[in-house]
Every structure is written in structure tokens, then in C-alpha cells.
C-alpha positions as CSV (number, residue, x, y, z in Angstrom):
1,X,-4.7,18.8,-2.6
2,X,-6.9,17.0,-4.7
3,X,-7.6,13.3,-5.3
4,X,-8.2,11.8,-8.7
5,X,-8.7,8.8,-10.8
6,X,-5.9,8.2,-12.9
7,X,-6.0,7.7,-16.9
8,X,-4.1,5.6,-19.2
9,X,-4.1,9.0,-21.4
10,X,-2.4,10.6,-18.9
11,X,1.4,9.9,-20.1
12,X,3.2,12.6,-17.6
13,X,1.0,11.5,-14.2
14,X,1.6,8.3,-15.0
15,X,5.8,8.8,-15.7
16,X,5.6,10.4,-12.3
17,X,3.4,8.1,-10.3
18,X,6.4,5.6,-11.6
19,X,9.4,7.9,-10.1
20,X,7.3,8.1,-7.2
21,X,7.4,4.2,-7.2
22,X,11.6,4.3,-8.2
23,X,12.0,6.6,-5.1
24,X,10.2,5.3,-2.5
25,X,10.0,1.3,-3.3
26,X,13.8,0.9,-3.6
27,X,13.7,-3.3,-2.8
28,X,10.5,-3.6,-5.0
29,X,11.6,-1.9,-8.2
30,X,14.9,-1.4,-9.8
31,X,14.3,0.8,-12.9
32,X,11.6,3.2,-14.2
33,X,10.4,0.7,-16.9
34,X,9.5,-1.8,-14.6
35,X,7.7,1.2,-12.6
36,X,5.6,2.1,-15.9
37,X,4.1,-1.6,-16.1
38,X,3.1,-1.6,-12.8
39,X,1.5,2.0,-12.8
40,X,0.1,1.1,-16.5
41,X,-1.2,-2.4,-15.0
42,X,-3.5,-0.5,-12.7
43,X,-5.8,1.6,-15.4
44,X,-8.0,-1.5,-16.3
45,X,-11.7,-0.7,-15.4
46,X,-12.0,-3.8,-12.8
47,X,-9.1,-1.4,-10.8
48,X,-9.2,1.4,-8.6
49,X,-5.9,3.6,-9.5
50,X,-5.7,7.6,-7.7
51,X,-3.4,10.0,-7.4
52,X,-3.2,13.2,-5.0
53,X,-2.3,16.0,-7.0
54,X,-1.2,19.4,-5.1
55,X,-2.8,22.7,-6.6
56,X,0.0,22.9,-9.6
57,X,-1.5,19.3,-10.5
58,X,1.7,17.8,-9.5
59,X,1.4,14.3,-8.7
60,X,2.3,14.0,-4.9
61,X,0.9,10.4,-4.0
62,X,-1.0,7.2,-5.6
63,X,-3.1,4.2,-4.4
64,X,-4.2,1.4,-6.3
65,X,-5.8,-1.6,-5.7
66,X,-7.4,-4.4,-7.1
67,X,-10.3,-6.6,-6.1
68,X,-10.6,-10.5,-5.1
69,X,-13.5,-12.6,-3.8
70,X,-16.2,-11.6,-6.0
71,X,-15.1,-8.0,-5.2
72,X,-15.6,-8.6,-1.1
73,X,-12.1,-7.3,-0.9
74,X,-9.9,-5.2,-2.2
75,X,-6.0,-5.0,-1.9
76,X,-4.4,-1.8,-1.3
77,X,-1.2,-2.5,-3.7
78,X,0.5,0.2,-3.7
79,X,0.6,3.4,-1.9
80,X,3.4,6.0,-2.0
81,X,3.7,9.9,-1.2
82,X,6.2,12.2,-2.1
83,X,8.9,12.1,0.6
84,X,8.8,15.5,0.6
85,X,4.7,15.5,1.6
86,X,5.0,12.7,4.2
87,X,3.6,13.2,7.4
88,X,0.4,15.6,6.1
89,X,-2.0,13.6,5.9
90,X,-1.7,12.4,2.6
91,X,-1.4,9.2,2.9
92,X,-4.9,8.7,5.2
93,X,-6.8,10.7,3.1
94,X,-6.1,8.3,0.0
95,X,-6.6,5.4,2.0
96,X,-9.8,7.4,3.4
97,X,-10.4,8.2,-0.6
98,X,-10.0,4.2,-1.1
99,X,-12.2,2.9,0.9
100,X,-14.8,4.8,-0.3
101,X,-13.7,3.8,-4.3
102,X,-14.4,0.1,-2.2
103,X,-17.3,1.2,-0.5
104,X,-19.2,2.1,-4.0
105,X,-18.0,-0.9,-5.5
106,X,-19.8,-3.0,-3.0
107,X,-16.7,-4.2,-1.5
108,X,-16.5,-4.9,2.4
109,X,-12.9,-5.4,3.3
110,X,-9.6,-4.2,2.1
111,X,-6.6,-5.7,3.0
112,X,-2.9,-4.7,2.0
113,X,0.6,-6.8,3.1
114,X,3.1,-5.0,4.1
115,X,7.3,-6.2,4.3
116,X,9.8,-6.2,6.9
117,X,12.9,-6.5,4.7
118,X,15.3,-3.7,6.8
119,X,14.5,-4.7,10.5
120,X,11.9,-2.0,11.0
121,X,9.8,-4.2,13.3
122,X,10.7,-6.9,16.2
123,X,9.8,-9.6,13.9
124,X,12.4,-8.9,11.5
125,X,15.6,-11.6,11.8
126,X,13.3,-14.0,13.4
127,X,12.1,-17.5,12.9
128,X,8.8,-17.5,13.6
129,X,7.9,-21.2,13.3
130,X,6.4,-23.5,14.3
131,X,4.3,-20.8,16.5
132,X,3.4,-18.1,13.8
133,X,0.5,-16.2,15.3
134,X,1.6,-16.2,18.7
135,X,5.0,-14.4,17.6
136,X,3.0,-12.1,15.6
137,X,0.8,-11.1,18.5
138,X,4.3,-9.6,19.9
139,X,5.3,-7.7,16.6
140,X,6.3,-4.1,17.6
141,X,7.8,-1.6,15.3
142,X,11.3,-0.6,15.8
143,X,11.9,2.1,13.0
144,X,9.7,4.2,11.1
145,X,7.8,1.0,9.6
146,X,4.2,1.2,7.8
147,X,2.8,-0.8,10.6
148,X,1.7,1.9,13.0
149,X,0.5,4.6,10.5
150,X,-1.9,1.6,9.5
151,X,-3.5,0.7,12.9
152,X,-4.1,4.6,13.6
153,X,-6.6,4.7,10.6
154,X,-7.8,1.3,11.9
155,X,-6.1,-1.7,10.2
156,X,-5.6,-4.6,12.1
157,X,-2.7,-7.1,11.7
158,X,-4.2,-10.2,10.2
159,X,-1.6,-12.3,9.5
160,X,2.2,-12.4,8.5
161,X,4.2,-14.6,5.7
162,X,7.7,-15.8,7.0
163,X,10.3,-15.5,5.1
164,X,8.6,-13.8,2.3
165,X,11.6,-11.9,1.0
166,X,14.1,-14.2,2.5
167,X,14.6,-15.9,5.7
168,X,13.6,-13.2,8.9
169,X,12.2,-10.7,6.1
170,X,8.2,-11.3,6.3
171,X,5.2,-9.7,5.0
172,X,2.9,-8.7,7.2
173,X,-1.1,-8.8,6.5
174,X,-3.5,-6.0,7.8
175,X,-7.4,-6.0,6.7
176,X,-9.8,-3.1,7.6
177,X,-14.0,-3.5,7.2
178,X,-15.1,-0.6,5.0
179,X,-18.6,-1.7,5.1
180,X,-21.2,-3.1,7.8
């Protein structure tokens, strides 16, 4: 595996970063067109946009971010592997791959939110007014949720947004210092 910056010239990466996107993001997008703006939104130069290509030079997983803050932080926004290379190490190493795009940039933090919109964690379903923080101190994850892959390659849970997607579907905040 091999990660890589991803081009705007790049028509066929960037077709399948979007099915990648189609696949895996099924409340976030809803057709491949709407996948192609957002993949084709992340090739300005102010971004950070890489793929993980296997040794065909298959796409097999993408992060992008963007920065905010006078570049102090960066938002992870997205990430997605191949369902079919979940689970080895993929993912980490383009977070890993990330932080160092950040690190180079100057950046110090990166931060990414992260929904709850099919009862994955024990927050999901809940109010969590008028005490927000204290509920979120007992967030635990239920199902196969993004939560606990982040916090084992050290992301904390920073905050939360009720109701994001709809009452008792929140987005969850996590932030991780990439520089000292």
C-alpha cells in the first residue's frame, strides 16, 4: 500500500474515491454526483486530499481535510476505506499520513466530528440537555461505531452536538495535538 496526494487530473481516482464515498457514507450522500463535488472540492491547494492506493494502484481509502484558525487546526472531513480492506491498518496509517500533511503545514491540532445517526453509541436516542458534557462523559459505544478506533490512535472526545441529524442523532467531536 501506498499513500498519495490526490490530483484534480486524476479523473478515474477521483470517480472511485467518490464510490468509495456512495458505499460507505450511505446517510451523507445519495448519488455519485454529489460524491464527485465533494471529492473534486478537496483538490484546492489550501487542502490536504490522499488516497491509499494498493500495489495495482487501486484506490482503497481517502482522507481529506481542510484547515481553520489560521491553519492551527485541521478537520479530518472525510475518511473512508474499502470495506473490503477494513480492519488492516489502513485507516491509521492515513490518519498517521495526515497528521504529518498537518504537521508540515504548521498546524497543531486536528479535529474531526463524527455522527451517531443508527444507535451505535449509548448516547444515541437520548436528550442530552440541559447537562451536555456530563452525559457525554458516559458515551460508550454499542456497535461497531468510529468512536473507539479514534481514541486507540489517541483522539479524545471534545465535545458532542445534539440533535445534529435529528433529535437523539448527535455528532460527536474528537481533537488530537499533532504538534508540541
Amino acid at each position: 500500500m501506498q499513500i498519495i496526494n490526490l490530483f484534480s487530473e486524476e479523473r478515474q481516482k477521483i470517480r472511485d474515491v467518490a464510490h468509495l464515498l456512495l458505499e460507505g457514507f450511505t446517510e451523507a450522500w445519495n448519488d455519485i454526483d454529489e460524491c464527485l463535488f465533494e471529492v473534486e472540492e478537496t483538490l484546492n491547494e489550501d487542502r490536504v486530499s490522499r488516497v491509499a492506493v494498493n500495489a495495482e494502484g487501486i484506490v482503497i481509502g481517502w482522507i481529506a481535510g481542510s484547515s481553520s484558525y489560521d491553519g492551527n487546526v485541521w478537520d479530518i472531513h472525510p475518511l473512508i476505506v474499502h470495506k473490503d480492506y477494513r480492519n488492516k491498518g489502513i485507516g491509521k496509517a492515513l490518519v498517521l499520513d495526515f497528521e504529518n500533511c498537518v504537521r508540515e503545514k504548521g498546524g497543531i491540532t486536528i479535529f474531526l466530528g463524527s455522527d451517531d445517526e443508527n444507535n451505535s453509541t449509548t448516547i444515541f436516542g437520548q436528550d442530552l440537555y440541559p447537562e451536555v458534557l456530563d452525559n457525554l462523559k458516559q458515551i460508550q459505544n454499542k456497535k461497531d461505531h468510529p468512536l473507539e478506533f479514534y481514541k486507540k490512535i489517541g483522539f479524545s472526545v471534545v465535545g458532542v452536538l445534539p440533535d445534529a441529524n435529528g433529535f437523539g442523532k448527535p455528532d460527536m467531536f474528537m481533537a488530537k495535538r499533532v504538534k508540541r
